[in-house]
C-alpha positions in Angstrom: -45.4 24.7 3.5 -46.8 21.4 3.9 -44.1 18.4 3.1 -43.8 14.6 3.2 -45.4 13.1 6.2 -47.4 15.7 7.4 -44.5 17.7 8.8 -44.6 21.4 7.9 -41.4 23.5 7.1 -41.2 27.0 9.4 -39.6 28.8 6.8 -38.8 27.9 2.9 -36.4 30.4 1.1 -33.8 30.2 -1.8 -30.1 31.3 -1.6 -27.1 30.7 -4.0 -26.7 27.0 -3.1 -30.8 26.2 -3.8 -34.0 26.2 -2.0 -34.2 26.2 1.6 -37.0 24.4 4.0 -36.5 24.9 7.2 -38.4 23.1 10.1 -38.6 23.0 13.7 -37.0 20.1 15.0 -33.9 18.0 14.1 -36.2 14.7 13.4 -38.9 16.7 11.0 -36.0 17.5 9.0 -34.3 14.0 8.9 -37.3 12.3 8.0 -37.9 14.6 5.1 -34.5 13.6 4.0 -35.1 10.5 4.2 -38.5 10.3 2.2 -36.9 12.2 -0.4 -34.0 9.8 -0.1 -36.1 6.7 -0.9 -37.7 8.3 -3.7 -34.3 9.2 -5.6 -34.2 13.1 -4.7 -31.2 14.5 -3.8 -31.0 16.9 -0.7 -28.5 18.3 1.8 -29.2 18.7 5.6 -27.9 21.0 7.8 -29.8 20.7 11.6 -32.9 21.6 11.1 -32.3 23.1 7.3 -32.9 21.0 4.3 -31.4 22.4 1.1 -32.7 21.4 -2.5 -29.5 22.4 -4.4 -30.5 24.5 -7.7 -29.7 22.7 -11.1 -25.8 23.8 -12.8 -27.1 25.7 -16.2 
C-alpha cells in the first residue's frame, strides 16, 4: 500500500484496536505520523506499526 511520501507499508491489517500499516523502518513510520499529524488525523505508533484506531459506534 502506497502512503504519504512515497513510503510504502509492508503489511496493512485490522485488529480490535483499528487498522494496522506496518512499514519497514522506524523513520517510514514516524513520518507517516507525522503527515497525518499535520493534516489533523489522529494515529498511534508503535516502532514500525502505525495504528488508525476504528471509530466508537
Amino acid at each position: 500500500m502506497q502512503t504519504a511520501q512515497n513510503h510504502h507499508a509492508t503489511q496493512v491489517y485490522p485488529s480490535d484496536r483499528g487498522l494496522h500499516l506496518e512499514f519497514e523502518t522506524r523513520e517510514q513510520a514516524l513520518a507517516f505520523y507525522q503527515d497525518g499529524s499535520s493534516r489533523g488525523l489522529s494515529y498511534d505508533i508503535e516502532g514500525v506499526t502505525i495504528i488508525k484506531p476504528f471509530k466508537a459506534q
